[in-house]
BATOR-818666 format. One line per field, with one value per residue (C-alpha): x, y, z; residue in three letters. Coordinates in Angstrom, 3 decimals, decimal comma. Layout:
N
xx <- c(X/...);
yy <- c(Y/...);
zz <- c(Z/...);
residu <- c(ALA/...);
END
This chain:
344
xx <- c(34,591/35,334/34,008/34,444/32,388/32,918/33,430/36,423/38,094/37,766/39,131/41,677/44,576/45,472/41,702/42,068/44,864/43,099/40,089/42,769/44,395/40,949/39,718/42,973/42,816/39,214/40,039/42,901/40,317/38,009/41,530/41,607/38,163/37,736/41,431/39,923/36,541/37,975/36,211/32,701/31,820/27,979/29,833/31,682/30,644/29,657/31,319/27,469/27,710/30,896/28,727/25,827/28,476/29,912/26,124/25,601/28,808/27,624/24,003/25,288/28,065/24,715/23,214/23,043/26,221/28,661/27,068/26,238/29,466/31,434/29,118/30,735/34,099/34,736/34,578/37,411/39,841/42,669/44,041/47,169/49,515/48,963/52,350/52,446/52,041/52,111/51,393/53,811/52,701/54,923/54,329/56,427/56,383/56,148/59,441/60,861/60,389/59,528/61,279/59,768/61,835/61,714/64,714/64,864/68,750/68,381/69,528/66,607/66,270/67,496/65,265/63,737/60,921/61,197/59,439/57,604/56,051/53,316/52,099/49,058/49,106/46,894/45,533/44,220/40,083/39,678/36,469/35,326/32,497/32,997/30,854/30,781/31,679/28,165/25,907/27,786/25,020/22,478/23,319/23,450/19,879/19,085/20,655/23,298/20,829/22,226/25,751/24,494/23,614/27,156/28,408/25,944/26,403/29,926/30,393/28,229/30,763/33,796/32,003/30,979/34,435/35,703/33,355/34,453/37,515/37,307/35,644/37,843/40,806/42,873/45,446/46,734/47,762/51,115/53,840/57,102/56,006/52,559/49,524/46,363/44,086/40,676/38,746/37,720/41,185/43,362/46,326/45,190/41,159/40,033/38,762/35,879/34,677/30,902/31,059/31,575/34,976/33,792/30,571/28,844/25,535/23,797/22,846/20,250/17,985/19,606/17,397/17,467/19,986/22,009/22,424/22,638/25,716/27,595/27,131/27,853/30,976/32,059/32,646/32,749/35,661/37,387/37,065/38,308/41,341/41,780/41,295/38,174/36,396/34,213/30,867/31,688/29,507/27,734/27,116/25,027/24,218/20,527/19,642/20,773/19,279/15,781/16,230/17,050/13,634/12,257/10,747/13,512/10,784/6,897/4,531/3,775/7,365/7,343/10,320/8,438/11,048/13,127/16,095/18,601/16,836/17,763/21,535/21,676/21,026/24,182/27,362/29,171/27,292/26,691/24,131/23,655/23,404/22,441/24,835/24,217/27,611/27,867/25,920/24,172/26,061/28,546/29,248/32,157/32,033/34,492/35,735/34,447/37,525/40,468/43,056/41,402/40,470/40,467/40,296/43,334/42,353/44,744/42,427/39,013/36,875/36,953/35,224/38,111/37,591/39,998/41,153/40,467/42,893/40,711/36,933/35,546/36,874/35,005/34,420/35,848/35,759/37,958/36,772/39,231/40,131/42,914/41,884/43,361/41,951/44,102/43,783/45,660/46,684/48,878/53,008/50,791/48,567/45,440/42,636/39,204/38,178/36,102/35,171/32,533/31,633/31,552/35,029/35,220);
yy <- c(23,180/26,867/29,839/33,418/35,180/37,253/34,560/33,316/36,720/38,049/34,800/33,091/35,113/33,093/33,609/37,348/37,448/35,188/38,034/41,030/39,232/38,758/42,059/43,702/41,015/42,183/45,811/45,280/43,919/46,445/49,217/47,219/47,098/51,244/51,209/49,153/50,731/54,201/54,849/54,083/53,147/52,319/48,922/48,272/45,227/47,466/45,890/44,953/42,336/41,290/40,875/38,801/36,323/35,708/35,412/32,771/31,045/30,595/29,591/26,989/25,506/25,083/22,392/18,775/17,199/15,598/17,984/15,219/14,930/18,022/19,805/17,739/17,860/21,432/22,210/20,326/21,801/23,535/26,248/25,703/28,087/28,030/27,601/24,579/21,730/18,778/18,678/16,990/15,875/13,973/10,702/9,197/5,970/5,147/5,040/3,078/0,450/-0,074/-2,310/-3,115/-3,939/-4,290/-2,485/0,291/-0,462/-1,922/-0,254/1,790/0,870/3,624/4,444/7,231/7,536/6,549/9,423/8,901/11,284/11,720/13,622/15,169/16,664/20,088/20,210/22,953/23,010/25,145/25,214/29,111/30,329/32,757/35,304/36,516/40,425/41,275/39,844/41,719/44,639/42,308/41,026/44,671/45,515/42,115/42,414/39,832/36,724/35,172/35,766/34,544/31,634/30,802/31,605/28,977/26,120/26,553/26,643/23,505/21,755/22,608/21,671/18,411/17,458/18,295/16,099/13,525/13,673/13,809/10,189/8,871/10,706/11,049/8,589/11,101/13,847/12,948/15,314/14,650/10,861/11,540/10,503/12,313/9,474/9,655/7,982/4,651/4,057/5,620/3,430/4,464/3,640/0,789/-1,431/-3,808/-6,298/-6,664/-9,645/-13,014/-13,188/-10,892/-10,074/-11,440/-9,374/-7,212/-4,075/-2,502/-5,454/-6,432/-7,826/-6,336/-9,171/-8,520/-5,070/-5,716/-7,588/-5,404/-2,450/-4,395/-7,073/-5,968/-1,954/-2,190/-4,931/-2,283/0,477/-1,518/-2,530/1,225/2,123/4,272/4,904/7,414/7,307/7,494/9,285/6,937/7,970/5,918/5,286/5,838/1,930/1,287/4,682/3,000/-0,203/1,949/3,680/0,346/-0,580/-2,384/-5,192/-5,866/-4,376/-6,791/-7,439/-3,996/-2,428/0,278/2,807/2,678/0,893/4,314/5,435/1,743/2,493/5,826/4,274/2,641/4,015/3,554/5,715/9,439/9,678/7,671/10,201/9,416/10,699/10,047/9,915/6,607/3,943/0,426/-2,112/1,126/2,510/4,791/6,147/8,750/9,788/13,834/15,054/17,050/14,443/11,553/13,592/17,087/18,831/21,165/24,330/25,991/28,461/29,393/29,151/32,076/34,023/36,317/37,696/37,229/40,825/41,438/43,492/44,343/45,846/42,696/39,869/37,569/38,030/35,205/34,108/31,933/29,709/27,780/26,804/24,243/21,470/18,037/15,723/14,540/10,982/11,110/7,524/6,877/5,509/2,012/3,217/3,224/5,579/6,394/6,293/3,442/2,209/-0,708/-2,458/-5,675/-6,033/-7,023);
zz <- c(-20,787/-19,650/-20,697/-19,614/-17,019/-14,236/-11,303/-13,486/-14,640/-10,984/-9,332/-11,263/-12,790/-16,008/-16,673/-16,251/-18,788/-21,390/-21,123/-21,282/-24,450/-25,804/-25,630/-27,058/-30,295/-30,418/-30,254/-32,799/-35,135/-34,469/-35,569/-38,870/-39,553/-39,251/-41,670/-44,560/-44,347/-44,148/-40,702/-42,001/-38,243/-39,285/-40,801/-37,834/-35,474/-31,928/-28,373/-27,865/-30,284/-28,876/-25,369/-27,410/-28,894/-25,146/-23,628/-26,348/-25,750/-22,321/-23,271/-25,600/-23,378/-21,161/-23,531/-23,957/-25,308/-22,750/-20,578/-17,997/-16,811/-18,274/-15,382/-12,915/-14,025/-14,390/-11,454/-10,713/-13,572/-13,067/-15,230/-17,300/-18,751/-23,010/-23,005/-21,233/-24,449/-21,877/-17,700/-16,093/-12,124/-10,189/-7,937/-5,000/-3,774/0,626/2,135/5,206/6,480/10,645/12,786/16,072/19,409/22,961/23,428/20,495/19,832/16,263/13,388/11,508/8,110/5,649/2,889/0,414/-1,610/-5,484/-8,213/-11,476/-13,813/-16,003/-18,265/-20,166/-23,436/-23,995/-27,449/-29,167/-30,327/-33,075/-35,478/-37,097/-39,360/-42,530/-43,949/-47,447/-46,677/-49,131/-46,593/-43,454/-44,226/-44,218/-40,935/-39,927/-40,362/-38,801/-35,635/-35,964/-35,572/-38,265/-37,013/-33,637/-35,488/-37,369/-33,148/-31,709/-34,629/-34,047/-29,879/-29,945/-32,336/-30,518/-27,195/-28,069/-29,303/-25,911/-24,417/-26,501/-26,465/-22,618/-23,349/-26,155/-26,104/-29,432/-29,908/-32,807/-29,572/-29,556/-27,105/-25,332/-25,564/-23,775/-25,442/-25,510/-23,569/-22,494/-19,698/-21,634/-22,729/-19,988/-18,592/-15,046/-15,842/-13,928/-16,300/-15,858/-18,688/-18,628/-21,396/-21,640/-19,990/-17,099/-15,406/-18,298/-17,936/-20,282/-18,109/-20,855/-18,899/-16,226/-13,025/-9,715/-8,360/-11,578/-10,464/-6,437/-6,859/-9,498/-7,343/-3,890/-5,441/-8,969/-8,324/-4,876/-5,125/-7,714/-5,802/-2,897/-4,605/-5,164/-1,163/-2,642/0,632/-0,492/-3,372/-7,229/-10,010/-11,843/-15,785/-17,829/-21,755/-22,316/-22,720/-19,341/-17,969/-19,216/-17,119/-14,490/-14,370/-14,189/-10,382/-8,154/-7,453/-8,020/-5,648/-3,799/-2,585/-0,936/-2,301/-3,903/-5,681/-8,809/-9,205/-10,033/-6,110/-4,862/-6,446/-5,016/-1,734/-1,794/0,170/-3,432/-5,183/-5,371/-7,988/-11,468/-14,397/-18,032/-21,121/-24,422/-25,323/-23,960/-25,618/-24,864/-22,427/-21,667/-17,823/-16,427/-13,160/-11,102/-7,452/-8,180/-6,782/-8,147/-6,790/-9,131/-12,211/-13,318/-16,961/-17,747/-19,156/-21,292/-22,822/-22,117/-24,979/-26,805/-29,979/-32,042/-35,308/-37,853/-38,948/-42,759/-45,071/-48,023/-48,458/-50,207/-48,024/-45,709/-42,160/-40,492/-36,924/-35,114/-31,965/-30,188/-26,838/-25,564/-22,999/-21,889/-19,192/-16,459/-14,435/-11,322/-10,050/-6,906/-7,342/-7,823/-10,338/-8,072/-9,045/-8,610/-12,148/-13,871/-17,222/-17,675/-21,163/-22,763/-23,875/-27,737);
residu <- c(UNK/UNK/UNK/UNK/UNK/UNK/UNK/UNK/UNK/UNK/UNK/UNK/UNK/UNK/UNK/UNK/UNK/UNK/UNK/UNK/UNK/UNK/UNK/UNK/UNK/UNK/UNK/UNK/UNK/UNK/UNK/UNK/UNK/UNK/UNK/UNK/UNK/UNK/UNK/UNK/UNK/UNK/UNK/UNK/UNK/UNK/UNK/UNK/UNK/UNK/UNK/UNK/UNK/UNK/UNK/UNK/UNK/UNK/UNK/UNK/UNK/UNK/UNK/UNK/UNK/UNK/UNK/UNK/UNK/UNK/UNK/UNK/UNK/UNK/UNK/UNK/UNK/UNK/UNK/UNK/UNK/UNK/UNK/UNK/UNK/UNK/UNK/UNK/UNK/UNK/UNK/UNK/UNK/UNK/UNK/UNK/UNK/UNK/UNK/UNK/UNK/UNK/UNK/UNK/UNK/UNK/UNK/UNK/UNK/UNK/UNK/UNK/UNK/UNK/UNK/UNK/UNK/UNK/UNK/UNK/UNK/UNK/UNK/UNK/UNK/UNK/UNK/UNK/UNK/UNK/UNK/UNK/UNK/UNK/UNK/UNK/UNK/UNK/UNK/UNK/UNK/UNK/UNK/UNK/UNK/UNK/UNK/UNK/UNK/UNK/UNK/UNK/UNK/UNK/UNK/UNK/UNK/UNK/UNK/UNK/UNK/UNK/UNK/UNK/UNK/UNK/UNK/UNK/UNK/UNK/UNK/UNK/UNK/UNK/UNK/UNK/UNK/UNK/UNK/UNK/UNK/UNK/UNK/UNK/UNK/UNK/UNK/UNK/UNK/UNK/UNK/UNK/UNK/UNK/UNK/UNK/UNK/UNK/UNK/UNK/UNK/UNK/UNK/UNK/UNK/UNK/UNK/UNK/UNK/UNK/UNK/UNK/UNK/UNK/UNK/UNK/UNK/UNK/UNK/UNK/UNK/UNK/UNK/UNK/UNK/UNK/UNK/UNK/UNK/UNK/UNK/UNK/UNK/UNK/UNK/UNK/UNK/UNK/UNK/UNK/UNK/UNK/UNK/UNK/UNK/UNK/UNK/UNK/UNK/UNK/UNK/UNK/UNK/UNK/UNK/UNK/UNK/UNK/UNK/UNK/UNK/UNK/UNK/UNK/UNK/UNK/UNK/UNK/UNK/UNK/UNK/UNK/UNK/UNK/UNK/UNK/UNK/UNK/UNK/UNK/UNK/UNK/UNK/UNK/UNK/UNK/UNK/UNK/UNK/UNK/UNK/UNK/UNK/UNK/UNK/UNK/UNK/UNK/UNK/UNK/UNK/UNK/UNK/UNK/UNK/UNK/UNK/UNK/UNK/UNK/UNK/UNK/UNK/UNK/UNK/UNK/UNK/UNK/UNK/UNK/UNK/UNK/UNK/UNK/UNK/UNK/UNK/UNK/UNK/UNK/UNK/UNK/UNK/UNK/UNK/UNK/UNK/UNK/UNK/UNK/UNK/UNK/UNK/UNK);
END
């Protein structure tokens, strides 16, 4: 997911006006903070904590969960107005048709290209943390670590449910008649049944051969049928990450080497990652490319406090950032993304 840091604010403009917005909610907390205290500053939370609540926002975002291929895919987003509920692209079909003659007096054919659209929904992530307004002194003379605490607990949340929903999707993301999909259950995911009905083999101990001809017929016949001419990402539930760290092949046979290196070796592949968000006989796989997949951002995530109107309430802090993940398929409904698992 997106956070805020300089690279961001200086280079993309909706960025720079989710920081501007930011800091003026911040500062009109700040206003109504000094009102209910009377202007007992010594109470009030300094900008410096404001800076150690964004430095752990991007520590945090750093960590584990759906990280393996949240770092790949950000890079790739694309900033979204907030206003925007649903992201509409456009795709056109090929138009005309060639005629070939000797003497070039036929009639051309007359044609035009045909348009669909799809969409992506943008949903809101929103999680908090609350303070009883008694212990705000204590946190005072303890440098906000407990505070920093409540911040960290609750960034990791809201991350992880990004992640997952980037996986899952939410089929309870209903706008405009667009559903809120995620790559397993996408209608352009290419998907590939590992069970009985399909390739029939368990990867968590698959053999070298086993794994030879899924990566050479099975995904390279997909991504074939796709016109993918160029390597995927490979991501990985733990079970199968352990096979992979098995040797390709005994000793003896000379093939010295792991089988993820042997994978990685192959003109399909980029590089096989592990996620633990994916689980036993589970693989997806992408084209890391903006014009197959991309997150839309339509809010950075983002620390506000929640501005208080009485000396005894709580201190209560808002987190929330809106995301959706968008699979880009041709007029056909060819893509470069992949889901593999034994169908149920």
């Amino acid at each position: 997911m997106r956070y805020f840091d300089e690279k961001l604010i200086t280079n993309s403009k909706l960025h720079k006006q989710w920081w501007d917005e930011q800091n003026l909610e911040r500062e009109a907390w700040r206003r109504a903070e000094a009102s209910v205290l009377s202007v007992n500053e010594a109470a009030l939370l300094p900008r410096d904590a404001w800076r150690s609540l964004d430095d752990i926002t991007r520590r945090v975002m750093r960590n584990d969960e759906g990280q393996a291929y949240m770092a790949d895919l950000m890079p790739l987003a694309r900033a979204v107005n907030i206003g925007k509920l649903v992201h509409v692209n456009r795709v056109s079909s090929d138009a005309g048709r060639v005629i070939r003659t000797m003497t070039g007096q036929e009639p051309a054919s007359l044609d035009k290209v045909q348009y669909d659209y799809r969409g992506t929904p943008v949903p809101m992530f929103l999680t908090g943390y609350s303070r009883n307004w008694r212990e705000w002194n204590t946190l005072q003379s303890e440098g906000f670590d407990t505070l920093a605490d409540d911040q960290e607990a609750a960034v990791a949340g809201i991350r992880q449910d990004m992640a997952q929903y980037v996986l899952n999707g939410d089929s309870s993301i209903v706008t405009e008649g667009y559903v809120g999909y995620g790559i397993k259950n996408h209608p352009l995911t290419n998907q590939i049944d590992l069970g009985a009905s399909g390739v029939n083999v368990d990867f968590t101990g698959a053999t070298p051969a086993e794994w030879e001809a899924f990566i050479s017929q099975t995904l390279g016949g997909a991504m074939d049928d796709n016109y993918i001419g160029v390597g995927v990402n490979m991501y990985v539930s733990p079970e199968i990450g352990r096979n992979l760290d098995l040797g390709w092949s005994a000793p003896a046979e000379f093939k010295m080497g792991s089988r993820r290196e042997w994978i990685e070796r192959s003109r399909r592949v980029n590089k096989v990652v592990v996620t633990y968000e994916l689980t036993g006989n589970e693989m997806m796989f992408f084209v890391p490319d903006a014009q197959y997949i991309r997150p839309l951002v339509g809010m950075a995530v983002s620390t506000i406090a929640i501005p208080r109107n009485m000396p005894r309430a709580n201190y209560n802090f808002d987190v929330s950032g809106a995301m959706g993940i968008e699979i880009r398929g041709d007029f056909n409904s060819r893509s470069g993304v992949f889901y593999a698992s034994a169908v149920t």
